[in-house]
C-alpha positions in Angstrom: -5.5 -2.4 -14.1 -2.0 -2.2 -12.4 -0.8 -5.8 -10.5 2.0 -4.8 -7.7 3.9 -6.9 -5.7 5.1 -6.7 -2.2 6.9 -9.0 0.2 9.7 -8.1 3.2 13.2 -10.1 2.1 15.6 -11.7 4.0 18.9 -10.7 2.8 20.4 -9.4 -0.3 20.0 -12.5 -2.6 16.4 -12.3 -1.6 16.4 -9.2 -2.6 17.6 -9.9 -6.0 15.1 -12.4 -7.2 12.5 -10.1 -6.4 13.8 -7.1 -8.3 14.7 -9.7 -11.4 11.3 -12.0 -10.8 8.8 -9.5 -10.7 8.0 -8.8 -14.3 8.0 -12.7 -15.4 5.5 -13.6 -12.7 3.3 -11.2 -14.8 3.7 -7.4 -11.9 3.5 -4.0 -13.4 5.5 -2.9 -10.4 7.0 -3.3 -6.6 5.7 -2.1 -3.7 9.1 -1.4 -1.6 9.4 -2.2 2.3 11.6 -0.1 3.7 14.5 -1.8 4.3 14.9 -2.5 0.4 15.3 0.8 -0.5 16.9 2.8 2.9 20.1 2.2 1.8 19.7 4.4 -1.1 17.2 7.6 -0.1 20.5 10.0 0.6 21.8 9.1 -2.3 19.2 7.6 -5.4 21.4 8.2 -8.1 22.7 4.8 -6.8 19.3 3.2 -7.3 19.2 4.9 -10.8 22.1 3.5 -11.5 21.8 0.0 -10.0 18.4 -0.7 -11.7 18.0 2.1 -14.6 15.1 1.7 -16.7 13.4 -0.8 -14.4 14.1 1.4 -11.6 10.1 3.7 -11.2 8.6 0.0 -11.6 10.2 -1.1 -8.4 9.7 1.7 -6.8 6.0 2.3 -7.9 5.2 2.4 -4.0 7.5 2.9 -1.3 6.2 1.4 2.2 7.2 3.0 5.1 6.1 3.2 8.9 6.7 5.7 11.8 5.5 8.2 14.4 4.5 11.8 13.5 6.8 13.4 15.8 10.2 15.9 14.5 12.0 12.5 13.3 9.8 11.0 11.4 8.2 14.1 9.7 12.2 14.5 8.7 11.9 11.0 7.8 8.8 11.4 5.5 10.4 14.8 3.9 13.6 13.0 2.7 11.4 10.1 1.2 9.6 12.3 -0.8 13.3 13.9 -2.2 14.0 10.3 -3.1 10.5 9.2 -4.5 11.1 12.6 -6.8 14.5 11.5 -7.8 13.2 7.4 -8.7 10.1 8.2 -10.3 7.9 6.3 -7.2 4.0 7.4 -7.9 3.3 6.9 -4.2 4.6 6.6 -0.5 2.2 4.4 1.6 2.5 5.6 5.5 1.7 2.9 8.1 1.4 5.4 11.6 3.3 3.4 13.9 1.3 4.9 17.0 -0.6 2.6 18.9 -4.6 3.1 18.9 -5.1 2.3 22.1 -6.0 5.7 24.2 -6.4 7.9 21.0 -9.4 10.3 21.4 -11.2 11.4 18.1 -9.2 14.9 18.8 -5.8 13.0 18.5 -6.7 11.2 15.4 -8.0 14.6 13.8 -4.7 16.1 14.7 -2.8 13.6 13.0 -4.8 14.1 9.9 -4.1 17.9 10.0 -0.2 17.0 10.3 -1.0 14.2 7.4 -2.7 16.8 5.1 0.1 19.4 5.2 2.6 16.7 4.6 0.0 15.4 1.4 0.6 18.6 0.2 4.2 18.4 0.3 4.1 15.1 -1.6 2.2 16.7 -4.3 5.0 19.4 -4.9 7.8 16.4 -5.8 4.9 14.9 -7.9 4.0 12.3 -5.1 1.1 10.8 -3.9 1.0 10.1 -0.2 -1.6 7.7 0.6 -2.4 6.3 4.2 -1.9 2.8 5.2 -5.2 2.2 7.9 -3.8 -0.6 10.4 -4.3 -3.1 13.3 -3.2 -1.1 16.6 -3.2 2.2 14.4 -4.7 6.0 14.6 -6.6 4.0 11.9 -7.9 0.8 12.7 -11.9 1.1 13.2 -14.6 1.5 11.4 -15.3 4.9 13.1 -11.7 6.0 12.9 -12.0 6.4 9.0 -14.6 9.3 8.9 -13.1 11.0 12.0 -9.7 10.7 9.8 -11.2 11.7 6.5 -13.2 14.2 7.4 -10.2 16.3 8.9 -7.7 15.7 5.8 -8.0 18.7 3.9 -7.8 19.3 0.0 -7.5 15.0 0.0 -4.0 15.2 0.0 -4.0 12.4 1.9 -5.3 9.5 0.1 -6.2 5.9 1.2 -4.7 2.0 0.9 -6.8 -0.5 2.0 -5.6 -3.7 2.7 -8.0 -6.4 3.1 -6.1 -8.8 6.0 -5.7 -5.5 8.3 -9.5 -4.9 8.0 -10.1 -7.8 9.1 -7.6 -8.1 12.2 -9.3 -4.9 13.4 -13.2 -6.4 12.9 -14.1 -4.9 10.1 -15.5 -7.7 7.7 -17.7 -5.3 5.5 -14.3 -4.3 3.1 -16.9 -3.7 0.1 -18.6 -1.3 2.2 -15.3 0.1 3.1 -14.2 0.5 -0.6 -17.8 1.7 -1.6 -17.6 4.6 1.0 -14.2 5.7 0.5 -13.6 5.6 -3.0 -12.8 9.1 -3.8 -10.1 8.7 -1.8 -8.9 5.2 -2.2 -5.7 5.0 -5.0 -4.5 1.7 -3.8 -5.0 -2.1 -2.6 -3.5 -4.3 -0.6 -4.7 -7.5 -1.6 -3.8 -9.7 1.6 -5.6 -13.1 3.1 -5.8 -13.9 7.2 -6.7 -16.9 8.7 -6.8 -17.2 12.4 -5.3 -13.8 12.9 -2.4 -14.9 10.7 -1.4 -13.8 7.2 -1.4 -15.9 4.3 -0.6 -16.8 1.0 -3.6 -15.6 -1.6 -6.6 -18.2 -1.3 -5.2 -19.7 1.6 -6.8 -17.6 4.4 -10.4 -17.0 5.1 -11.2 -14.1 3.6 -14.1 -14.2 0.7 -12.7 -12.3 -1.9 -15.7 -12.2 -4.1 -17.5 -8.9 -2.5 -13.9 -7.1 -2.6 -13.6 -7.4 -6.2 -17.2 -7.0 -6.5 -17.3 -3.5 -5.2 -14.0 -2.3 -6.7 -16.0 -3.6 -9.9 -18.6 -1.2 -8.8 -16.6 1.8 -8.3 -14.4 1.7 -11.5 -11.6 1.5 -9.9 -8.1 1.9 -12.0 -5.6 2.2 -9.1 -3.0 -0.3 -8.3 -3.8 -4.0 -6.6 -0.8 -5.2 -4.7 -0.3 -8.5 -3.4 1.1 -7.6 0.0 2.4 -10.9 0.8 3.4 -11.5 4.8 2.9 -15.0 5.2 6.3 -15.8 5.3 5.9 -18.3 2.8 8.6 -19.1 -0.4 9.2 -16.0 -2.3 8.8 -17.5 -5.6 6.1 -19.4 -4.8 4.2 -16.8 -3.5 5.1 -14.6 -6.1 3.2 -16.7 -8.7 0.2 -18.0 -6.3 -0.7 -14.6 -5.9 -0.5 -13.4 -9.7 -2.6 -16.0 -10.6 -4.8 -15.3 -7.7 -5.1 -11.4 -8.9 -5.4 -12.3 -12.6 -8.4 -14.8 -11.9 -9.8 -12.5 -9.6 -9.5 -9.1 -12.5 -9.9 -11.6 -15.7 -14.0 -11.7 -15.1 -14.3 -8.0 -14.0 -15.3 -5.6 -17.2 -13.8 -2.9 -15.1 -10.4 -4.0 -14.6 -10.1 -5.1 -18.4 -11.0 -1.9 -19.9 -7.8 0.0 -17.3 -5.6 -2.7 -20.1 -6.9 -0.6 -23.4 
C-alpha cells in the first residue's frame, strides 16, 4: 500500500514545507495541484534539478483540470512530456465542463477523446486516470457506465474520491469501488460534512465500508489524502496519515502491498 498526499498551497513557503514534510509525516509520495508544478512543465529539468532524487515522489500524481477543447488537449499533451521527463506514474484529469445539459452522447464523446489521449499517456509511460466530479461529465451514478463503457482499450483509468461521491449523491462508494475496480488505480481519501470538505475523521462520511471493499478487491493502488478543508497544513498533514495508517493497519490486504 502506497500513502499520497495532496493539498493546494498558498505561496511559495507553503510550498516548501510540503515538499520537505511529506516523507516525515510517514507519504510515499505527492499528489501535485497544478499550480505547484506549472511553473516547471516547459522546462523540467528545473524540477530535476530543484528536487533530484526526491523529485518522481512528488510528482507521483500530477492533478490537473480543463475542458477537452484544442487548448486543453495541448494542455494535456505537454503534461504528459513533463510527467515523462519527472518520472510522475500518473496524471489525474478533473473535466472542468459542467454536467448540467450533457446528454449520454456527449459524455460518450468525451470518453472517445479521453481514450485516444489514454493512449498517448501510455506511450511516455503514463497513466492517465479520470478524476469523476461534482458539476462534471462524471458526477452520477449513471454517468460512470455510460463513461466506461465508451473508453476503449482502458486507457483511461479511474480515481475515486470519496467527498465528491458524496456531493453528487452517491453514498454507496463500496459499491462504486466494487464495480469499477478493474479500472480504478487511485483514491482520493476525502471527508464532507454539510457539503463542506474536511479534515480526515472530521466529516460525516463512514469510512468503514470504503476500506471494507478496497479490502475486498485487493486493491494495491495509491490512497491519497486529498486534503481541501483549508485547514493548517501541518496539521492536516499528520491527522490524515494517522487517519490512513489506522484505517490500512487492520486490512490483510493493504499489509501484504508492504512485503
Amino acid at each position: 500500500m502506497k500513502m499520497a498526499f495532496s493539498k493546494p498551497t498558498t505561496d511559495a513557503t507553503e510550498q516548501q514545507l510540503l515538499f520537505s514534510h511529506f516523507r516525515s509525516a510517514g507519504y510515499n509520495g505527492l499528489q501535485l495541484k497544478a499550480g505547484q508544478y506549472r511553473e516547471y512543465i516547459a522546462q523540467p529539468e528545473r524540477f530535476l534539478d530543484q528536487w533530484g532524487d526526491d523529485a518522481s515522489a512528488l510528482a507521483s500524481g500530477l492533478i490537473t483540470g480543463g475542458l477537452l477543447d484544442e487548448a486543453g488537449i495541448a494542455d494535456l499533451r505537454a503534461l504528459f512530456t513533463f510527467a515523462q521527463s519527472v518520472g510522475s506514474e500518473r496524471i489525474v484529469f478533473c473535466h472542468a465542463q459542467p454536467r448540467e445539459g450533457l446528454s449520454h452522447a456527449d459524455i460518450q464523446g468525451y470518453a472517445h477523446i479521453l481514450s485516444d489521449l489514454g493512449k498517448e499517456a501510455q506511450q511516455h509511460g503514463v497513466v492517465l486516470s479520470l478524476h469523476h466530479h461534482y458539476n462534471q461529465p462524471v458526477m452520477y451514478r449513471q454517468d460512470f457506465a455510460v463513461f466506461f463503457d465508451a473508453v476503449s482499450d482502458q486507457s483511461v483509468k479511474l480515481t475515486i474520491d470519496t467527498a465528491h461521491l458524496v456531493k453528487s449523491g452517491i453514498d454507496d462508494i463500496g459499491g462504486v469501488i466494487r464495480e469499477y475496480r478493474a479500472v480504478l488505480d487511485n483514491m482520493h481519501i476525502k471527508d464532507i460534512a454539510r457539503n463542506e470538505f474536511k479534515v480526515l475523521g472530521k466529516g460525516t462520511i463512514d469510512f468503514a465500508p470504503v476500506f471494507a471493499a478496497l479490502h475486498d478487491i485487493g486493491y494495491q493502488g495509491w490512497l491519497c489524502a486529498d486534503e481541501e478543508s483549508g485547514d493548517d497544513l501541518t496539521g492536516a498533514m499528520e491527522t490524515c496519515a494517522r487517519f490512513l495508517t489506522k484505517n490500512c493497519s487492520e486490512s490483510p490486504a493493504f499489509r501484504r502491498g508492504d512485503e
